[in-house]
DOSEDO-615146 format. One line per 5 residues: number of its first residue (from 1); their letters; for each residue x, y, z of C-alpha. Coordinates in Angstrom, 1 decimal, decimal comma, padded with zeros to 4 digits. Each point is the difference from the previous one (the first is absolute). Last residue first. Layout:
BEGIN
NUM	A	X:Y:Z  ...
end
This chain:
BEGIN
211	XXXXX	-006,1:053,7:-064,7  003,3:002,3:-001,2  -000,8:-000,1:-003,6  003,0:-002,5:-000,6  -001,3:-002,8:002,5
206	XXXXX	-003,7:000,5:-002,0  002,1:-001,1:-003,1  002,0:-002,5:001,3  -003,1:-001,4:001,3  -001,6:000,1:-003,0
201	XXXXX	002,4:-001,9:-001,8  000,0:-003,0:003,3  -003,8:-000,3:-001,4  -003,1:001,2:002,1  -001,7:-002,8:001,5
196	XXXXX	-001,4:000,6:003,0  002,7:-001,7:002,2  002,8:002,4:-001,7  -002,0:003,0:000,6  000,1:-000,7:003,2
191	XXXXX	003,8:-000,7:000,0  000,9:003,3:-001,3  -001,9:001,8:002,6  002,3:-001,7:002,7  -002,1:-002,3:002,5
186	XXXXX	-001,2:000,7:003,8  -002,4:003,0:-001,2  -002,0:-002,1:-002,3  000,0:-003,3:002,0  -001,1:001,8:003,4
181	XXXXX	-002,8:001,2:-002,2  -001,3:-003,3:-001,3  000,6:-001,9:003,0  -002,9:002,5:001,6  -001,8:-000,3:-002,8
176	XXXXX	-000,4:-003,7:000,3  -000,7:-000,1:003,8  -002,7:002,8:-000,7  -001,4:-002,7:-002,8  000,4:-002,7:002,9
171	XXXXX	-002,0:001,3:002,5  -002,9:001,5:-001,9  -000,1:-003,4:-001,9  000,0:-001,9:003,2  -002,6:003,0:002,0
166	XXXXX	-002,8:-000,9:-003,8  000,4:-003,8:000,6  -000,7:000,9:003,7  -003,3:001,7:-000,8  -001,2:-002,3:-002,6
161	XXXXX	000,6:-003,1:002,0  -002,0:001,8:002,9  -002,8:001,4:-002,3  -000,3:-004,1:-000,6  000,6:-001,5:-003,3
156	XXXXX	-002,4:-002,3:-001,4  -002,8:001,0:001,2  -003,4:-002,2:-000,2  -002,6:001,6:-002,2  -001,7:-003,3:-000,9
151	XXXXX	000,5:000,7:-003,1  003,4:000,6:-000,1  000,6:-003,1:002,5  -002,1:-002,3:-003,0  002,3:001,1:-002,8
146	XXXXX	002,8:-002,3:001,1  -002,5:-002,8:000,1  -001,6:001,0:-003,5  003,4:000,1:-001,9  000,7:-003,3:001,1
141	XXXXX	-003,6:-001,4:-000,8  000,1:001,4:-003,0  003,3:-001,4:-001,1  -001,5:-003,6:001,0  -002,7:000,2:-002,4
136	XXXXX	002,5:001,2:-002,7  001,9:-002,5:000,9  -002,8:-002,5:-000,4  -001,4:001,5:-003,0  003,7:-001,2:-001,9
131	XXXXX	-000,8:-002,9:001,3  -002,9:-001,0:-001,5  000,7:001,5:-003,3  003,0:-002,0:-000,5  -002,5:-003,1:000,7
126	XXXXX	-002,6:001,0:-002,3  002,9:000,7:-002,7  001,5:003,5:-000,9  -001,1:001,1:-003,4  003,0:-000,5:-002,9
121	XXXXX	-001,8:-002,9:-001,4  -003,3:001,4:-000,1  001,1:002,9:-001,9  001,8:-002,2:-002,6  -003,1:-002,1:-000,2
116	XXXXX	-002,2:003,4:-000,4  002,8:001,0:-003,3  -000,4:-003,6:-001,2  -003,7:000,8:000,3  000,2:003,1:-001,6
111	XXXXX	001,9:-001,3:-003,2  -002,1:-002,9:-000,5  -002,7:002,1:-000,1  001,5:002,1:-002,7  001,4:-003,0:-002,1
106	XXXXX	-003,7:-001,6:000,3  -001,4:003,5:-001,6  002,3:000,3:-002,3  -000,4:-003,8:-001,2  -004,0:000,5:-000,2
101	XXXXX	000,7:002,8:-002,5  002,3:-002,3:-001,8  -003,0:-002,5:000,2  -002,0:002,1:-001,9  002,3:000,8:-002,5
96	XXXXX	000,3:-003,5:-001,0  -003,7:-000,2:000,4  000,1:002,9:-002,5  002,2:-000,8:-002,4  -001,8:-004,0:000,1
91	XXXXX	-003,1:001,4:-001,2  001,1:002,1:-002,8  002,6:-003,0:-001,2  -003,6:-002,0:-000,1  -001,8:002,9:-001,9
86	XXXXX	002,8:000,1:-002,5  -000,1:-004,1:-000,8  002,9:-002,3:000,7  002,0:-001,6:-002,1  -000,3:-003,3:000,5
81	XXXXX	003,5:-002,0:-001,0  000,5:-002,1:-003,4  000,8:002,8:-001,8  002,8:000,5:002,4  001,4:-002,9:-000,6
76	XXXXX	002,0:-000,9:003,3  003,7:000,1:-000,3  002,9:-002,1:-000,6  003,6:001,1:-000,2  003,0:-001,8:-002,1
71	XXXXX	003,5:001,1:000,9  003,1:-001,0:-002,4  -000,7:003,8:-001,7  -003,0:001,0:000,7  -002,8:-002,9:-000,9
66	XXXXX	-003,6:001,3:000,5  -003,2:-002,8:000,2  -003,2:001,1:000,5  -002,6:-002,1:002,3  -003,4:-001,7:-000,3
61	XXXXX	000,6:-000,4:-004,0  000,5:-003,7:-000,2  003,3:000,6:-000,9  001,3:002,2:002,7  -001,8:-002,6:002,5
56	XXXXX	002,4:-003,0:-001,4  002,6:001,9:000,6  -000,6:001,1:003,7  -000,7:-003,7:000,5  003,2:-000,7:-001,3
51	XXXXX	002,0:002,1:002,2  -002,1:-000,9:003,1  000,8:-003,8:-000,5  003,7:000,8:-000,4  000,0:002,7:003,2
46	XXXXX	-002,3:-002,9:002,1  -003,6:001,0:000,7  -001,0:000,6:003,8  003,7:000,9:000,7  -001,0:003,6:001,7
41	XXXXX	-001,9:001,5:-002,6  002,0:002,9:-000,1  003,3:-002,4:-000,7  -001,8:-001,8:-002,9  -001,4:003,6:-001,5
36	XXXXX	003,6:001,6:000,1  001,7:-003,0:-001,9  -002,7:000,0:-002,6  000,6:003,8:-000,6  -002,9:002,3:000,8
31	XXXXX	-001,8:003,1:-001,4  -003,2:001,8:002,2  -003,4:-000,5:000,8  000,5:-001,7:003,2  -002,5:-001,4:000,5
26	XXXXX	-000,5:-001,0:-003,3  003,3:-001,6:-000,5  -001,0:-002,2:003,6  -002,8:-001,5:-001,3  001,7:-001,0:-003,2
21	XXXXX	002,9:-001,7:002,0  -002,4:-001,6:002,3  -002,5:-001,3:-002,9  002,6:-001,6:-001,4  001,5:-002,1:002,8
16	XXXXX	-003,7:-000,6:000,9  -000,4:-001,5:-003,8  003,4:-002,0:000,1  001,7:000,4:003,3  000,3:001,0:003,2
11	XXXXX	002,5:-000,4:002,9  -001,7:000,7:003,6  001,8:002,6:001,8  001,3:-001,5:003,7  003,7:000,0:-001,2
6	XXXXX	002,1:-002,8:001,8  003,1:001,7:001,5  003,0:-000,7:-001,8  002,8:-002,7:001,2  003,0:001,2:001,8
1	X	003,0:-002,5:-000,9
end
């Protein structure tokens, strides 16, 4: 059988028991039940002990006592608490309003600094950097080197590589039109227009107009 870890919180009792529990009520300024006040103070005072100091604080005057229904609730006497005075609530609006301010201005710089991180982040590294400047190094030099015949007004083609690439395209555009004609008068009108496209319809139609 699994046996419970050993709690570290010290277990109080008598006056320090009671001084917890009544410590803890005006904190927290608001209603308990004995049950709730043992479990929020973590086992320090057992739920029977707690339930009787709670009582025993009601009558005493350091606490009010309100039963609803089968629950009992405990709460700090308010007559028993400071009030405090109008030019101390003053003071406190406006630190509490001061640090607001000083909030904003945290929240904003906080905001542009996550926004510089992200920035940072999304930059290329040193050594990205580094070698994306050596291609672009080595691009330079390549375009440079097939610049440097340009400038140094070397020709690239020769007036004889012009002149012969001019007598080929001479020679071969009269060969084309030569084909081209013996084509047209070796072939039947019909098929001609056929090769350029006209539709087997149109055909009919040019066959019936005599063409």
């Amino acid at each position: 059988m699994a046996t419970k870890p050993k709690s570290d919180v010290k277990v109080l009792k008598g006056q320090e028991a009671e001084d917890k529990i009544l410590d803890y009520l005006k904190r927290m300024n608001r209603p308990f039940g004995a049950v709730d006040v043992a479990a929020n103070l973590k086992g320090a005072v057992p739920k029977t002990a707690t339930q009787k100091i709670l009582v025993a604080l009601a009558e005493k005057g350091e606490l009010v006592q309100k039963t609803y229904g089968k629950t009992t609730f405990f709460v700090a006497n308010q007559a028993n608490i400071k009030s405090v005075a109008a030019d101390e609530i003053t003071a406190l609006e406006a630190e509490l309003k001061e640090t607001e301010e000083d909030n904003k201005l945290k929240a904003t710089a906080v905001k542009s600094l996550t926004a510089e991180l992200t920035k940072i982040k999304n930059a290329p590294t040193d050594q990205e950097i580094e070698a994306q400047l050596s291609e672009v190094t080595q691009a330079v030099k390549d375009a440079t080197a097939r610049l440097l015949p340009l400038r140094a007004g070397t020709t690239l083609v020769s007036p004889e590589e012009i002149a012969q690439t001019e007598t080929e395209w001479t020679k071969w555009r009269a060969e084309w039109i030569r084909r081209k004609r013996v084509f047209m008068t070796s072939v039947s009108p019909p098929f001609i227009l056929l090769v350029m496209g006209y539709s087997r319809r149109t055909l009919t139609r040019h066959s019936a107009s005599g063409i």
